[in-house]
C-alpha positions, 0 to 999 in steps of 0.5 A: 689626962687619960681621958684627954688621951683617949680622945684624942687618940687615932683610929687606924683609918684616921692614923693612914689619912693623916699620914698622906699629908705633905706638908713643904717646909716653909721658906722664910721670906719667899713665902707667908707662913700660915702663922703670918696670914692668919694673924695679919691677913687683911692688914691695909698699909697706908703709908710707909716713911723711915721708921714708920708704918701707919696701917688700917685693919679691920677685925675678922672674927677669926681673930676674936676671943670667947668674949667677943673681942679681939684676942690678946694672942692675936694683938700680939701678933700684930704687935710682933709681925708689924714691929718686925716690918719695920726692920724688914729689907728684902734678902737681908737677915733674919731679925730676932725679936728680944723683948715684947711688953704689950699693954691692953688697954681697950677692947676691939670686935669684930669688924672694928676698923684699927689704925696702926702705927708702927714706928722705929724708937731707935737704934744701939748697934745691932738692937733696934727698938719699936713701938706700935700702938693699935688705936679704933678709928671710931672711938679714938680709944687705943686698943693696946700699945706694944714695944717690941726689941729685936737684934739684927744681925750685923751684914758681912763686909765681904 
């Protein structure tokens, strides 16, 4: 650990550069976060319906694992970010995911082009459920299917 420590500690010069940064809090629905272009910039959407979403993506090699294929990390945001597009409404609250179960199924590499589908499960007051699943257009093999619950808080009457 000491070591690690080393490592990574700054030298004084280093320490001011790092200082001069400004970094603007982000604001949630005015602007993509870093976290949000990283993860699902180049995302294609095809259609949109109530309670679907089908999207085409094509595998950067950003996003991909030391084995040459997509990273479970990066499935996942796909999983969470596209989910959550379904409950979006411009100006509306902010949805809070509960529950992700993700299963891996099949690999995908770099420049692999993925159909997504996003689609609404249902509904229980505040509780909404989604499903999207991530399927390679070549093979027709699905990559990985995730379920996704969120709570949206109820709007005010007022």
């Amino acid at each position: 650990m000491e070591k690690t420590r080393e490592l990574l500690k700054l030298t004084v010069d280093e320490s001011r550069f790092v200082s001069q940064f400004k970094v603007p809090p982000h604001r949630a629905y005015l602007e993509s976060s870093f976290y949000e272009q990283f993860g699902i910039g180049g995302v294609r959407v095809d259609r949109v319906d109530p309670g679907l979403i089908t999207m085409t993506f094509k595998v950067p090699a950003r996003l991909i694992d030391r084995n040459g294929y997509l990273s479970s990390g990066a499935i996942a945001i796909l999983v969470d970010e596209l989910g959550f597009a379904l409950m979006f409404v411009e100006g509306g609250a902010m949805d809070v995911s509960v529950d992700m179960s993700i299963s891996y199924l099949s690999n995908a590499k770099v420049e692999d082009e993925l159909e997504i589908t996003s689609k609404l499960l249902g509904q229980k007051g505040s509780y909404y459920g989604t499903l999207v699943i991530l399927k390679n257009k070549a093979t027709g093999d699905i990559v990985a299917e995730g379920r996704h619950s969120l709570f949206k808080k109820p709007t005010s009457k007022l």
